[in-house]
C-alpha positions as CSV (number, residue, x, y, z in Angstrom):
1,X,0.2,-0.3,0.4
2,X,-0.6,-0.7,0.9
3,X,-1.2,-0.7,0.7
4,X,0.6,-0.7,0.8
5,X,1.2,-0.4,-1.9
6,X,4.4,0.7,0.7
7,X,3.6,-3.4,1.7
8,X,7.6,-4.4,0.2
9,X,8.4,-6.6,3.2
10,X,5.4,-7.3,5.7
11,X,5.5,-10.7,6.8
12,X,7.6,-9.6,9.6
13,X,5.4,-6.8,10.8
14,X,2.2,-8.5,10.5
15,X,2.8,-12.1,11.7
16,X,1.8,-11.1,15.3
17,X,4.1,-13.0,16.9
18,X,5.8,-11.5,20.4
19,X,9.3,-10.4,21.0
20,X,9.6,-13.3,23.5
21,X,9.3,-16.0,20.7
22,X,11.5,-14.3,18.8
23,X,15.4,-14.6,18.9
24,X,17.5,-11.2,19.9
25,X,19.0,-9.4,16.7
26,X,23.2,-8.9,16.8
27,X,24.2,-5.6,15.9
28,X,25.3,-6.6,13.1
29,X,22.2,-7.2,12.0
30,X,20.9,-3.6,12.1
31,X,20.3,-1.2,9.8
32,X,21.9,2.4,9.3
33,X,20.1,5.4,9.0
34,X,20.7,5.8,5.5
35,X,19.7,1.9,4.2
36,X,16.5,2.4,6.9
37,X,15.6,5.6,4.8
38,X,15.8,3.4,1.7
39,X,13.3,0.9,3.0
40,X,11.3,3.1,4.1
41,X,10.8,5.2,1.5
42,X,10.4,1.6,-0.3
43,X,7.6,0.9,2.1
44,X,6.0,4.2,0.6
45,X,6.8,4.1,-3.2
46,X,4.3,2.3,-5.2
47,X,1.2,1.5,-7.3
48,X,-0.3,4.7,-5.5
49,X,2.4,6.5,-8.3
50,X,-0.1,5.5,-10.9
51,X,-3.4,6.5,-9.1
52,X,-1.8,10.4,-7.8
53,X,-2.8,12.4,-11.0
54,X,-6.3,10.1,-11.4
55,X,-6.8,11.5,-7.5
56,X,-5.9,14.9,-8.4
57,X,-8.2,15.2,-10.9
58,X,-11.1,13.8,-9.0
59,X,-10.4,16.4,-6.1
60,X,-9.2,19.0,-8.2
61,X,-6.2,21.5,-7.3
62,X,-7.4,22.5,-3.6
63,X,-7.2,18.4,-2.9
64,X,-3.1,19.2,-2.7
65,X,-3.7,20.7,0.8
66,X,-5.8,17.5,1.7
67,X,-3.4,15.5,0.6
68,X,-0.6,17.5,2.5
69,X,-2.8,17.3,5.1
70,X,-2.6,13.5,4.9
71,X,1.1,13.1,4.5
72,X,1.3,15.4,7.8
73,X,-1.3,13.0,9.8
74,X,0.7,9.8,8.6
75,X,3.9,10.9,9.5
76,X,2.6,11.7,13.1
77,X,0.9,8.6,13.6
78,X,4.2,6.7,12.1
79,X,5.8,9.0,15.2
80,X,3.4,7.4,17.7
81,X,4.2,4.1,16.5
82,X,7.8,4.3,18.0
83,X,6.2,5.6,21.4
84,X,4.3,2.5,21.7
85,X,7.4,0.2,20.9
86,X,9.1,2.5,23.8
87,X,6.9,1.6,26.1
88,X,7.3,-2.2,26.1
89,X,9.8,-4.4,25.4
90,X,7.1,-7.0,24.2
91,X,5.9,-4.9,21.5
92,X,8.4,-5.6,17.8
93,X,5.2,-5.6,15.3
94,X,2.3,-3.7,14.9
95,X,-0.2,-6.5,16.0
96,X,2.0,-5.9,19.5
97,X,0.7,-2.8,19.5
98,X,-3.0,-3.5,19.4
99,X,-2.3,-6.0,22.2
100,X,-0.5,-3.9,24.3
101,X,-3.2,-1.0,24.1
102,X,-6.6,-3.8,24.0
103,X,-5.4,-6.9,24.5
104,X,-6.3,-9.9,22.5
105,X,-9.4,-8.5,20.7
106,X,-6.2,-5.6,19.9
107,X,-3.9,-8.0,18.0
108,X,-7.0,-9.8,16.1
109,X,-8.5,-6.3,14.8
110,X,-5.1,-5.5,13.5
111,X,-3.9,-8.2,12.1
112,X,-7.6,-8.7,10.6
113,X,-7.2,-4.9,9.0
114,X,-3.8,-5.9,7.6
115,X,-4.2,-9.3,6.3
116,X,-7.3,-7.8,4.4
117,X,-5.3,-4.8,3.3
118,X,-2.7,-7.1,1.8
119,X,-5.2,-9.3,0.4
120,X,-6.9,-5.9,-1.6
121,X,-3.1,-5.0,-2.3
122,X,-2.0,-8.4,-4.0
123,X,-6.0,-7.7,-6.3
124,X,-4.7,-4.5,-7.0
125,X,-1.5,-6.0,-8.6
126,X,-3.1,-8.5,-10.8
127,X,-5.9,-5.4,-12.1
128,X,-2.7,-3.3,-12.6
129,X,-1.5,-6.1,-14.6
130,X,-4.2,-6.4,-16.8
131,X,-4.6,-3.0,-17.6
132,X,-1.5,-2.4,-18.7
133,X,-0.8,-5.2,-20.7
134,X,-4.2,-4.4,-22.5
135,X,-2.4,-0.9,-23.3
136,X,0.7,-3.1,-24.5
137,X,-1.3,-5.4,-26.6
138,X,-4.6,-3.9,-27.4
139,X,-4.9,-6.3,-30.6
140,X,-5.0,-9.4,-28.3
141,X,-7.1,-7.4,-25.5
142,X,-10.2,-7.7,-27.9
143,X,-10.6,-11.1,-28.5
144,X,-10.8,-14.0,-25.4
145,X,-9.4,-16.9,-24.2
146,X,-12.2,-20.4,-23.4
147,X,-11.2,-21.1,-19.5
148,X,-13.2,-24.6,-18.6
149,X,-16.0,-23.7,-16.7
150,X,-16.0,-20.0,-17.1
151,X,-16.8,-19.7,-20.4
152,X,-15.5,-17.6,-23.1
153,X,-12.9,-14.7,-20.8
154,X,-12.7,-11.1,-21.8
155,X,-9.2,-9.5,-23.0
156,X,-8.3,-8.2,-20.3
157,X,-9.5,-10.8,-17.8
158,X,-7.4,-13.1,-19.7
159,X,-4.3,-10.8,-18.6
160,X,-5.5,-11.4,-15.5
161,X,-5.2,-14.8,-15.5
162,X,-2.0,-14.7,-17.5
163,X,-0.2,-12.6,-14.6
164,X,-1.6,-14.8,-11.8
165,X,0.0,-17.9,-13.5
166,X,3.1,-16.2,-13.7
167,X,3.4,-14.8,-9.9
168,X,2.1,-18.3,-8.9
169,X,5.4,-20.4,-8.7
170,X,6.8,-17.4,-6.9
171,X,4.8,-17.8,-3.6
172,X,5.2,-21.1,-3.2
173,X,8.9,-20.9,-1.8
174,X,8.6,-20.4,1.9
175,X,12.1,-18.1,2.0
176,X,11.0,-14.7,0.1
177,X,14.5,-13.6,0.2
178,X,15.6,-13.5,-3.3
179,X,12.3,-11.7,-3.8
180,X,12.8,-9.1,-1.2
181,X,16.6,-8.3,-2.6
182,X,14.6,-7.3,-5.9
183,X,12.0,-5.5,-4.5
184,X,14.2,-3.2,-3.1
185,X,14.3,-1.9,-6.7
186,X,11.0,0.1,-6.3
187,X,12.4,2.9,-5.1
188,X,14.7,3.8,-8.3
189,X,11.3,2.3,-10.5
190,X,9.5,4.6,-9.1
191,X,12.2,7.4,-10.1
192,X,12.2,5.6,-14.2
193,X,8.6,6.3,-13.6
194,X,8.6,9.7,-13.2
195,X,11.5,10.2,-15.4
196,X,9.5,8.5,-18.4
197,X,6.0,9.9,-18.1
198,X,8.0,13.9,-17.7
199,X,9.6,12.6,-21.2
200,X,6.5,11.7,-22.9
201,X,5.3,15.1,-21.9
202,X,8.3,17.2,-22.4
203,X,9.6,15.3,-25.2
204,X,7.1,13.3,-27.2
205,X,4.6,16.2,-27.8
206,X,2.0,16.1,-24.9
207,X,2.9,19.1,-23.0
208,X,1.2,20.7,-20.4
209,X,-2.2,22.2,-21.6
210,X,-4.6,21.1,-19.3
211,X,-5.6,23.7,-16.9
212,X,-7.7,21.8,-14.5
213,X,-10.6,23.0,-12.1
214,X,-9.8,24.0,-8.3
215,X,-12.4,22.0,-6.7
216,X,-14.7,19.0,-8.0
217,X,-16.7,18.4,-4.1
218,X,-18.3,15.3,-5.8
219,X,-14.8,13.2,-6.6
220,X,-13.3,14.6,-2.8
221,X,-14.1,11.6,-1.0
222,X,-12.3,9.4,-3.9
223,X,-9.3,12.0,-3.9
224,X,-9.0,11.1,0.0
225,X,-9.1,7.3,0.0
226,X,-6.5,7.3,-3.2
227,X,-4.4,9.7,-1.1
228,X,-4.2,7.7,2.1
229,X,-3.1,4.8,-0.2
230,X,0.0,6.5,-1.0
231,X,0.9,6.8,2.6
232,X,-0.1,3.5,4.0
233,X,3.1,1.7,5.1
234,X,3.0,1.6,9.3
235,X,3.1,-2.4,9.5
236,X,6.9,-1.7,7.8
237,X,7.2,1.2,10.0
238,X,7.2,-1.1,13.5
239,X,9.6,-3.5,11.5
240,X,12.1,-0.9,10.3
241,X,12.1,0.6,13.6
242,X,13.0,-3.0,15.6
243,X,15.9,-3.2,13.1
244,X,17.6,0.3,13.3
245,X,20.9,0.5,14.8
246,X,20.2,4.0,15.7
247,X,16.3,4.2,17.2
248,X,17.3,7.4,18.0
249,X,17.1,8.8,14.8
250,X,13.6,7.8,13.6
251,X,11.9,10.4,13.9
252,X,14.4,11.9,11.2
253,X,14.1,9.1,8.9
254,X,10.6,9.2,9.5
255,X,10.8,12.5,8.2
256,X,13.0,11.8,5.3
257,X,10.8,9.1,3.7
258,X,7.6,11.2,4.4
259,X,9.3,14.2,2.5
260,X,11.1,12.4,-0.7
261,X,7.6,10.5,-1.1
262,X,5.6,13.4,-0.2
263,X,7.6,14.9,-3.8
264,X,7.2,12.3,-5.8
265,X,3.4,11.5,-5.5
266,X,3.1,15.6,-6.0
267,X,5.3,16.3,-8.6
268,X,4.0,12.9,-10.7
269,X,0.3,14.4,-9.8
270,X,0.6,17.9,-10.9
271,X,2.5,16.6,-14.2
272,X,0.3,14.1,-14.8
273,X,-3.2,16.6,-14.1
274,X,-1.6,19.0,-16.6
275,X,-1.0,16.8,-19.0
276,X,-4.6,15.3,-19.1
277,X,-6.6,16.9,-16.8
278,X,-10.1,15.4,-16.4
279,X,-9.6,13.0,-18.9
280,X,-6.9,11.2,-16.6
281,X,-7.3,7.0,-15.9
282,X,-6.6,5.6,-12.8
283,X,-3.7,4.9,-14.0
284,X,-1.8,7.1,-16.0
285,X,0.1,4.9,-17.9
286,X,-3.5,4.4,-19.6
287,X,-3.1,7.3,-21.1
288,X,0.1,7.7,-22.5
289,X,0.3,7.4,-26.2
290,X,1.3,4.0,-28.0
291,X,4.3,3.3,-29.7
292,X,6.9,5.5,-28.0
293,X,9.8,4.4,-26.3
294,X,9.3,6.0,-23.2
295,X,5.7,4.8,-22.9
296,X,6.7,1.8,-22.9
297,X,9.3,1.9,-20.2
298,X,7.0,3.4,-18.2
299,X,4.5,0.5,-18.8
300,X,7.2,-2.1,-18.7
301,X,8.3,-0.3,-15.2
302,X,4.9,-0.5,-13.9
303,X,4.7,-4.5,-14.5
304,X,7.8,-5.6,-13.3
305,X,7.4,-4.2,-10.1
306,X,3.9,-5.7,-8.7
307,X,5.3,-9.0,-10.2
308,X,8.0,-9.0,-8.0
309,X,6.3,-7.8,-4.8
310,X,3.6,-9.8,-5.6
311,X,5.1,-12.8,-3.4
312,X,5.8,-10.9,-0.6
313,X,2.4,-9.3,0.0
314,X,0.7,-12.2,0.3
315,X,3.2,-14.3,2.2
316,X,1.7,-13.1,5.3
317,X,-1.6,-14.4,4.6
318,X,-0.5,-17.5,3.6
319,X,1.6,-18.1,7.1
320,X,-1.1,-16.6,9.0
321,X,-3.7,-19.9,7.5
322,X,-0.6,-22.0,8.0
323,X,-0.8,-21.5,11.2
324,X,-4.2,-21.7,11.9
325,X,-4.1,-25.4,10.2
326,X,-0.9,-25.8,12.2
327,X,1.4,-26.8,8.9
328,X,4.0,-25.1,9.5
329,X,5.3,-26.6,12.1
330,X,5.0,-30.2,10.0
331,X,7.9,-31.4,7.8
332,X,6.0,-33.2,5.4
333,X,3.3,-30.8,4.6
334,X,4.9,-28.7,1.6
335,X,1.9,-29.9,-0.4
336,X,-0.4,-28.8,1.6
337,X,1.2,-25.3,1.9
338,X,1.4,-25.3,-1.8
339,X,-2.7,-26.2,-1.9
340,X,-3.0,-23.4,0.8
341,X,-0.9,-20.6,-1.3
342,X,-2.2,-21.6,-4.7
343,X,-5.9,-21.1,-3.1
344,X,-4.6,-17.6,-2.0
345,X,-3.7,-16.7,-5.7
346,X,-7.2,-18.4,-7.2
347,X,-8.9,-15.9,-4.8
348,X,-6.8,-13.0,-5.4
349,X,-7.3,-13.8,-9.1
350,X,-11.4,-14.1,-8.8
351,X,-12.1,-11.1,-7.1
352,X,-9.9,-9.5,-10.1
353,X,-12.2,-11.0,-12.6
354,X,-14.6,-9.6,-10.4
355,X,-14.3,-6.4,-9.7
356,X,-11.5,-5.4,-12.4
357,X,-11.9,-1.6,-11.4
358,X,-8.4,-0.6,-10.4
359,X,-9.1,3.2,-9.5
360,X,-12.3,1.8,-7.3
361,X,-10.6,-1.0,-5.5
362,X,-7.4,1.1,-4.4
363,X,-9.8,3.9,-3.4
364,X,-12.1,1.4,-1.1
365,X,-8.8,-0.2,0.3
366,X,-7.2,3.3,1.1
367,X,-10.8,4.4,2.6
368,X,-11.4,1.3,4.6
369,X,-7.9,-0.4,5.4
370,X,-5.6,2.5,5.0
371,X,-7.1,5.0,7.2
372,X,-7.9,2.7,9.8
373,X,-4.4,1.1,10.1
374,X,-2.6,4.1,9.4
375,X,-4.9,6.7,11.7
376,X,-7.4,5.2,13.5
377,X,-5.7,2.3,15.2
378,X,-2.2,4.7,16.0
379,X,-4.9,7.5,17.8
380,X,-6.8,5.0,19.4
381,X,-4.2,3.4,20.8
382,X,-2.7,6.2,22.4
383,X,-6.2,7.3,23.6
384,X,-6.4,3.8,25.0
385,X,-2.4,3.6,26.7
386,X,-2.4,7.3,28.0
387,X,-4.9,5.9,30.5
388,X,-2.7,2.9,31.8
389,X,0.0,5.4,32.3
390,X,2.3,4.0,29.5
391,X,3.0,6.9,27.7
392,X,5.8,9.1,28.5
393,X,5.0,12.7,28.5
394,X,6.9,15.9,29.1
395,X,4.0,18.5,30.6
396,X,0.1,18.6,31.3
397,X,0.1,21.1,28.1
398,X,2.0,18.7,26.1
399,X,-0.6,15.8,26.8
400,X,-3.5,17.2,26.3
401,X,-2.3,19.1,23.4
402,X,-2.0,15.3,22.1
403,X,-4.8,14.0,23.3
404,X,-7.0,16.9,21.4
405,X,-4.7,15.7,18.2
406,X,-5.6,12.2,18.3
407,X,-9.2,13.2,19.3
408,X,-9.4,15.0,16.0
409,X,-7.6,12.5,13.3
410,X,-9.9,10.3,14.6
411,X,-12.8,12.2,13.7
412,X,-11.0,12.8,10.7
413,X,-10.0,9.2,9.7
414,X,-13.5,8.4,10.6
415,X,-15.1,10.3,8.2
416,X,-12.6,10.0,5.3
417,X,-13.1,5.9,5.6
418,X,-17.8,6.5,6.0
419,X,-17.2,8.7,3.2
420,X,-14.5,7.1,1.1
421,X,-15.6,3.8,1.6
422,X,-19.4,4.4,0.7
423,X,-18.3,6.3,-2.8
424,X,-16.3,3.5,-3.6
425,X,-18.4,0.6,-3.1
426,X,-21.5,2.9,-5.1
427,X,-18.9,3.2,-7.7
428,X,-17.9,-0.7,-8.1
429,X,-22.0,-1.5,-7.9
430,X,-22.9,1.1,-10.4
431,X,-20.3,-0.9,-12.9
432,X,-21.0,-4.1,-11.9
């Protein structure tokens, strides 16, 4: 997402609530394998579209079999998740999971790691925003708006503000099912992407001259983080799972989601890193040339589609505090829900004014939330459940073959989030 940017319907997966206080699904209610590989390739497709060419060029060509690498590790941890959801009928969500494996203290480290990932998610939408309507409208971009208190606001701060005043009605309807039916549109935006910014260079004189360099060590742990946000969509995972009709056939349209994305982030990187090479943004639509058409529909893609997920991202956090002030459960406190999700946006919105570095805020959330809920937490859950005996296996070889596996993402995950996580926050200081 996440995140997700892959985040397209969470509230679900993340609420934490058991199986047992939830009512059985009919059958009809399921999904089939081919509308589950849809969502889930619509839990991977997003905003980390834009950031793939930026990452490339940070890690240079030999990041590819990194980032292979990290397609491969997701899609095996996304594997384990359906092991753990096996094992007890209790589990549905992935905040099940931590409790089944620790407990309490379980469900309250995941759900913390999600809600913050989400919350980084919905910043990286309104930064996103502001970028590109900057490109769109450069002439407004260099003047400023007064705001009260604040003082005179930059260009592009004032976009800011602009986008979280129009996503603010949205999340103050407490049924997000309108929204999620749009949503569901990522998937072929993130095609009309691809499609538009293959025009500009095919068609509107760019071209591929850019050669690249193999290797840049110095932007690897950067390349890392922004490739673990492309993959980051396991809360979904646990969700999609509960609902297929078929949970025989998972691991298949685990596969198929993993594959088709695994494409599309490569194919939009390699384009995009020969088309600009080190001089790429963090987002490419930054850099494609004003006034043609297809530039524009990719920029006019890229802002629809946060603007509609928008909503849906944070609608866990906001359930999550309504809870916690108990107002959900009271009729005649839709004001007070209103207060609570308005005062969700006006902090989204801040730490955008912030820290308006879009590249350095998806890195730090793919370093710090991504790779913990999307490797750390699967391994060390299995670590944790192989020794209560919960975990089916099929031969001594087998298990410790898995063990050693887990042993080592973890070592992995550990060291792309130190690393990841420490480049990015030197980054945000240094441009603070």
């Amino acid at each position: 997402m996440a995140a997700s940017s892959g985040t397209s319907s969470p509230s679900s997966a993340s609420s934490g609530t058991s199986s047992s206080d939830r009512p059985p699904s009919s059958a009809s209610a399921k999904t089939g394998f081919l509308k589950t590989c849809f969502n889930g390739v619509n839990a991977l497709s997003g905003i980390g579209l834009l950031s793939i060419p930026y990452a490339l060029s940070q890690g240079g060509w030999l990041s590819l079999a990194i980032f292979l690498a990290i397609a491969i590790i997701f899609y095996y941890t996304g594997l384990l998740l359906q092991r753990y959801m096996d094992a007890s009928l209790l589990v549905k969500s992935y905040p099940d999971i931590g409790a089944l494996a620790f407990g309490r203290p379980g469900r309250l480290a995941v759900s913390a790691f999600m809600y913050l990932e989400l919350f980084l998610v919905a910043v990286d939408f309104l930064i996103l925003e502001a970028d590109n309507l900057q490109k769109l409208f450069p002439a407004a971009a260099s003047g400023g708006v007064q705001v009260g208190a604040l003082g005179r606001v930059g260009g592009k701060q004032a976009f800011a503000l602009a986008a979280a005043l129009v996503v603010l009605p949205t999340t103050w309807f407490s049924s997000l099912s309108v929204l999620a039916y749009v949503a569901a549109g990522s998937a072929l935006a993130s095609v009309v992407l691809v499609a538009a910014v293959l025009w500009v260079a095919v068609f509107d004189g760019v071209g591929f001259h850019e050669r690249g360099r193999l290797v840049r060590w110095a932007g690897m742990p950067s390349a890392m983080s922004l490739y673990s946000f492309c993959f980051a969509g396991h809360a979904v995972f646990a969700m999609i799972y509960t609902g297929m009709k078929e949970k025989k056939k998972f691991p298949m349209m685990l596969f198929v989601c993993f594959a088709l994305s695994t494409f599309s982030y490569a194919l939009m990187g390699i384009i995009g890193y020969l088309m600009y090479g080190d001089a790429l943004e963090s987002q490419i639509t930054l850099n494609l040339p004003s006034g043609k058409v297809s530039s524009k529909i990719a920029i006019y893609t890229t802002l629809v589609n946060p603007l509609t997920k928008y909503a849906l991202v944070v609608a866990p956090i906001a359930e999550a505090v309504e809870d916690a002030l108990g107002l959900r459960a009271a009729a005649k406190a839709r004001l007070l829900r209103v207060l609570v999700r308005t005062a969700l946006v006006v902090a989204n919105v801040t730490v955008a004014l912030a820290v308006p570095f879009f590249g350095d805020v998806v890195s730090l959330t793919g370093a710090l939330l991504n790779c913990s809920v999307s490797m750390l937490l699967p391994c060390l859950c299995y670590l944790r459940l192989r020794t209560k005996v919960m975990i089916v296996r099929s031969s001594e070889k087998v298990y410790r073959l898995e063990t050693a596996v887990c042993v080592a993402i973890v070592v992995v995950g550990a060291a792309i989030a130190g690393l990841g996580t420490y480049s990015s926050v030197k980054q945000i200081i240094q441009k603070l």
